[in-house]
Backbone as numpy.savetxt, mean C-alpha at the origin, in Angstrom:
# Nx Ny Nz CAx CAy CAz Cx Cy Cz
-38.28 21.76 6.83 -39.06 20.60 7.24 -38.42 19.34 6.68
-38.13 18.33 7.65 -37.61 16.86 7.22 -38.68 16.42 6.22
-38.41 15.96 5.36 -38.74 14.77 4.59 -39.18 13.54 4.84
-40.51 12.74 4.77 -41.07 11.33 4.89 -40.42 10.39 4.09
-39.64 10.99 2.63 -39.88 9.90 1.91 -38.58 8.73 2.66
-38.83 7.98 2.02 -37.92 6.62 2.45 -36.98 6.79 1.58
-35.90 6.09 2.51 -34.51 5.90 2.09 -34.20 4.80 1.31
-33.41 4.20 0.45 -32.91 2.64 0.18 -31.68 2.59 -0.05
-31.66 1.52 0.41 -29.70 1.37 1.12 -29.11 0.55 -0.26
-27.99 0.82 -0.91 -27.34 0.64 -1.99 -26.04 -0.09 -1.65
-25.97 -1.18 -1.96 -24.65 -1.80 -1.99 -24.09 -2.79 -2.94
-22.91 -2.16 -3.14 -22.42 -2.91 -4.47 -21.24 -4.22 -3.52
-22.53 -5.63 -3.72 -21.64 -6.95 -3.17 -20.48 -6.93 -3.20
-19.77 -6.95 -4.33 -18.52 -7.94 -4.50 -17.58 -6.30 -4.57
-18.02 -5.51 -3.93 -17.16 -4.22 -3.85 -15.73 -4.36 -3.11
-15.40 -4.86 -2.39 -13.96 -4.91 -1.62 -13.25 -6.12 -3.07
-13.69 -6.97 -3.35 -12.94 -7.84 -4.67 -12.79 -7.16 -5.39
-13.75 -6.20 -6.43 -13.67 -5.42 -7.42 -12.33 -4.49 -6.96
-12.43 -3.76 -6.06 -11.53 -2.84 -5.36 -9.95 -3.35 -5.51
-9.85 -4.40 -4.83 -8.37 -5.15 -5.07 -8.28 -5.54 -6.42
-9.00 -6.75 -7.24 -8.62 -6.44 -8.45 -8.52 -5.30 -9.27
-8.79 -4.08 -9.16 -8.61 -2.93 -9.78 -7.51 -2.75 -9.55
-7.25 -2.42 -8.37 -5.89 -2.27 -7.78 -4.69 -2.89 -8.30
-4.78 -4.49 -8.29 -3.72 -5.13 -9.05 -3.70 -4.59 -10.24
-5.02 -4.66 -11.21 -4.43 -4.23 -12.45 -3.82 -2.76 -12.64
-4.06 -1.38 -12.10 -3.51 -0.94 -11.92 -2.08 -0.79 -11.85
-1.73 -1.58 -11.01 -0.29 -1.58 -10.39 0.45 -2.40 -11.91
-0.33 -3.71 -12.05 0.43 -4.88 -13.29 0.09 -3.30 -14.16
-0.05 -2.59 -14.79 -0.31 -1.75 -16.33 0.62 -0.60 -15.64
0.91 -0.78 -15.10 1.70 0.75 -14.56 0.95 1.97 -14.30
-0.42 1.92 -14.50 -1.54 3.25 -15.16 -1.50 3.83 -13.41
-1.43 5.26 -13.72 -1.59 6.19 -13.15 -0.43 6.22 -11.95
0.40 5.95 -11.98 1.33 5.92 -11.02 1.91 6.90 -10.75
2.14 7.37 -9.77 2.76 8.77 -9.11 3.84 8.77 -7.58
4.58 7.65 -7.62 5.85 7.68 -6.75 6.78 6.55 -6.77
7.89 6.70 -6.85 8.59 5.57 -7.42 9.33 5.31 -6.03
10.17 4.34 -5.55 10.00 3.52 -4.27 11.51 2.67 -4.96
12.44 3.53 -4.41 13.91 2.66 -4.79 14.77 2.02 -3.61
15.36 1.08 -3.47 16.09 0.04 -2.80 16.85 -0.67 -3.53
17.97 -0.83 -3.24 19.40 -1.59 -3.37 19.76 -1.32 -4.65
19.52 0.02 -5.42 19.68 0.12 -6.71 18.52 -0.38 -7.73
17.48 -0.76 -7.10 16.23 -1.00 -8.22 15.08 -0.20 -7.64
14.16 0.05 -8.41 13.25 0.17 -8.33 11.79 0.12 -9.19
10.80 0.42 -8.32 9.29 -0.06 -8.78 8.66 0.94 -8.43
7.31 1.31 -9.65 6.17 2.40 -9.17 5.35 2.21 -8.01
4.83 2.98 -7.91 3.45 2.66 -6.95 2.53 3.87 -7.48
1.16 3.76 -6.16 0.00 4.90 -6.31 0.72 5.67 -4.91
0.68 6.65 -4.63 0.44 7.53 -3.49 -0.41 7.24 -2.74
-1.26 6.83 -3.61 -2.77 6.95 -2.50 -2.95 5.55 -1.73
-2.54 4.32 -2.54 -2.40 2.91 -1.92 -1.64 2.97 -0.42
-0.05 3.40 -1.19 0.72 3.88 -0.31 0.78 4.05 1.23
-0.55 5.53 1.05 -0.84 5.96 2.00 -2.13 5.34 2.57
-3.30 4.69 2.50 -3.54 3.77 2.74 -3.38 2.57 3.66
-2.22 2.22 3.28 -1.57 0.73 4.33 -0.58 1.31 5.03
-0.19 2.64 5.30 1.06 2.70 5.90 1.12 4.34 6.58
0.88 4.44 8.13 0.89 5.81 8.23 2.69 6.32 8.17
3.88 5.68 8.22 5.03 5.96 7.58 4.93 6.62 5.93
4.29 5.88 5.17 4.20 6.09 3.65 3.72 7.63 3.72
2.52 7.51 4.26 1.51 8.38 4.29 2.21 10.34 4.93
2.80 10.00 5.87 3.31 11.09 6.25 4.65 11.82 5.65
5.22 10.95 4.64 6.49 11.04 4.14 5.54 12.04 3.13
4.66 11.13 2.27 4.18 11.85 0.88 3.52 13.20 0.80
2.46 13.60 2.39 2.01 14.61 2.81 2.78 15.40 2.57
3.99 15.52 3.21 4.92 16.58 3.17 5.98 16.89 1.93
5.76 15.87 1.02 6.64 15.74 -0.05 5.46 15.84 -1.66
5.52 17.42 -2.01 4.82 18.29 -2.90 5.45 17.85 -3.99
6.27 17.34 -4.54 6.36 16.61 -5.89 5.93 16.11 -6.40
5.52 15.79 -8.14 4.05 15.65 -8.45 4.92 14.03 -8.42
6.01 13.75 -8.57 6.34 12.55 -8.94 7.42 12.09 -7.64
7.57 11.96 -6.14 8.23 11.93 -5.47 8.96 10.24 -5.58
10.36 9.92 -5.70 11.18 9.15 -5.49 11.53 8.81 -3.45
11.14 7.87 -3.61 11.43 7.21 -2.34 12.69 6.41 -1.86
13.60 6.65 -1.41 14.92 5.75 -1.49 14.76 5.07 -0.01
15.10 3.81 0.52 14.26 2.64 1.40 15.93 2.39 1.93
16.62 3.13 2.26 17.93 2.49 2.86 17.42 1.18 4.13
18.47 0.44 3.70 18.42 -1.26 4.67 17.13 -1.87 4.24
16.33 -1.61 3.05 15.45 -2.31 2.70 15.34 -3.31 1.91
15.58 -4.52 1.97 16.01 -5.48 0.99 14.61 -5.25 -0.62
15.02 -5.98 -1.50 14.57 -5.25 -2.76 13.40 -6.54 -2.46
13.68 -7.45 -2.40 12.65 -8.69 -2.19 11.78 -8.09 -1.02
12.10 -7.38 -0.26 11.20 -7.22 1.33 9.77 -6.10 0.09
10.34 -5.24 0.15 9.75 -3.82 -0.92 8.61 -4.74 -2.03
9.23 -5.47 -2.61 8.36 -6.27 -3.41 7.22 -7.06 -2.66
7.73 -7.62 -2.01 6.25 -8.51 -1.01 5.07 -7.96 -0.48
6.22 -6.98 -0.03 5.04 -5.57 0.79 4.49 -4.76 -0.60
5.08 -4.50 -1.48 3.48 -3.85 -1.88 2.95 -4.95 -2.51
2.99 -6.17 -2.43 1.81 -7.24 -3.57 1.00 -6.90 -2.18
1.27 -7.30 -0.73 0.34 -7.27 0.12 -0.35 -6.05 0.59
-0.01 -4.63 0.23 -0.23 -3.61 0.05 -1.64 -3.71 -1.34
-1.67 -4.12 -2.74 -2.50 -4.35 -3.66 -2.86 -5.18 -3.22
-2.58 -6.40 -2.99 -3.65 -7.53 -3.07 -4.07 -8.09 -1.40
-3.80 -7.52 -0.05 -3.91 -7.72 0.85 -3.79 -9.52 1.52
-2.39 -9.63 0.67 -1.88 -11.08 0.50 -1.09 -11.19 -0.15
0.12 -11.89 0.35 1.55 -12.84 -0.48 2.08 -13.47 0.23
2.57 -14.43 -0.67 3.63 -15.68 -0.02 4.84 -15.38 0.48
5.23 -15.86 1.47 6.66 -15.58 1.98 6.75 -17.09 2.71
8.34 -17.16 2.33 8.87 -18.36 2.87 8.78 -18.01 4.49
8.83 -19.46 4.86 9.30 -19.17 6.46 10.28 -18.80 6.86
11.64 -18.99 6.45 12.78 -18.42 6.02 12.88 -17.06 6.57
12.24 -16.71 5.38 12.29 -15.26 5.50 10.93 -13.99 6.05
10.19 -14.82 6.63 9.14 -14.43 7.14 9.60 -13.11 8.43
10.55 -13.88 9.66 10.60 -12.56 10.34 11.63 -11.19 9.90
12.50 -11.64 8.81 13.24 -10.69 8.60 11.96 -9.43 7.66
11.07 -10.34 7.00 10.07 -9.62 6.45 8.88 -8.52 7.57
8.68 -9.36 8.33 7.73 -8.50 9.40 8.71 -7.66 9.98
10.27 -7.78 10.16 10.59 -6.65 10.69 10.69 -5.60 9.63
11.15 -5.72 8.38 10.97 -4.38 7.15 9.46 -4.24 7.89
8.25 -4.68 7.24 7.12 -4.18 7.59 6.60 -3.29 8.52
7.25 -3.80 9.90 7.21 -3.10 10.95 8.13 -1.62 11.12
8.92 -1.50 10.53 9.81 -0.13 10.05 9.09 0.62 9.47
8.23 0.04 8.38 7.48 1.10 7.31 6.21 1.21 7.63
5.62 0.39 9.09 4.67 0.80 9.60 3.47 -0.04 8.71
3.47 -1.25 7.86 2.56 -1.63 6.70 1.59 -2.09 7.77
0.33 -1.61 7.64 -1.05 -2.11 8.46 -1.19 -3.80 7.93
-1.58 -4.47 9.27 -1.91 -5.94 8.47 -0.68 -6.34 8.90
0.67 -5.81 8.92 1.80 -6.76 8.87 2.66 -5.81 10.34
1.96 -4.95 10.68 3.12 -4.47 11.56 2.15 -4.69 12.69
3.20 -4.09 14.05 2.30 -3.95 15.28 1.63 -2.44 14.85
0.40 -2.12 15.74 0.18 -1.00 16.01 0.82 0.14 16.32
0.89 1.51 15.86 2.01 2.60 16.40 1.10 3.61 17.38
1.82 3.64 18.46 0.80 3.71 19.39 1.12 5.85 19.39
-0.43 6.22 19.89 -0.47 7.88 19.52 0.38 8.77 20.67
């Protein structure tokens, strides 16, 4: 038998802010990081789970890649492109010159980053 009693709907306001600032700090402390993401001879951590998140490229690479700590190597990826994309990956925002704006949306569009690429159609 269903139940009369009443429901009450729970929402935590400032939940999508909290969410990204977590996120940044995360990423700024290095804490909990689990895939490292190399280009032109440098590289930077990330989460897996962010990762996969903003990017069904990211996302399908890591699925299939069972390493608790998987290395990502980004051939033709400039080290500045990699950097922009994940601040806008954490913080769903960064500056880019105009300059270098379409050489940036085309990296983006390679790695599939939601927000910055076209759609990949099914």
């Amino acid at each position: 038998m269903a139940s009369d009693q009443e429901q009450y709907f729970l929402k935590w306001h400032d939940f999508p802010a909290t969410v990204v600032s977590s996120f940044k700090h995360l990423r700024d402390e290095k804490s909990f990081t689990d895939v490292t993401l190399a280009c032109e001879g440098q590289m930077c951590t990330a989460h897996r789970m962010v990762l996969s998140a903003c990017s069904p490229y990211f996302k399908s690479l890591l699925e299939e890649n069972i390493s608790k700590h998987p290395i990502i190597i980004l051939k033709d990826v400039p080290f500045s492109h990699l950097q922009a994309i994940l601040e806008f990956m954490y913080a769903g925002e960064v500056n880019v010159s105009q300059e270098q704006l379409p050489a940036l949306l085309s990296t983006a569009d390679r790695l599939q980053i939601k927000g910055l690429s076209e759609p990949q159609l099914s």
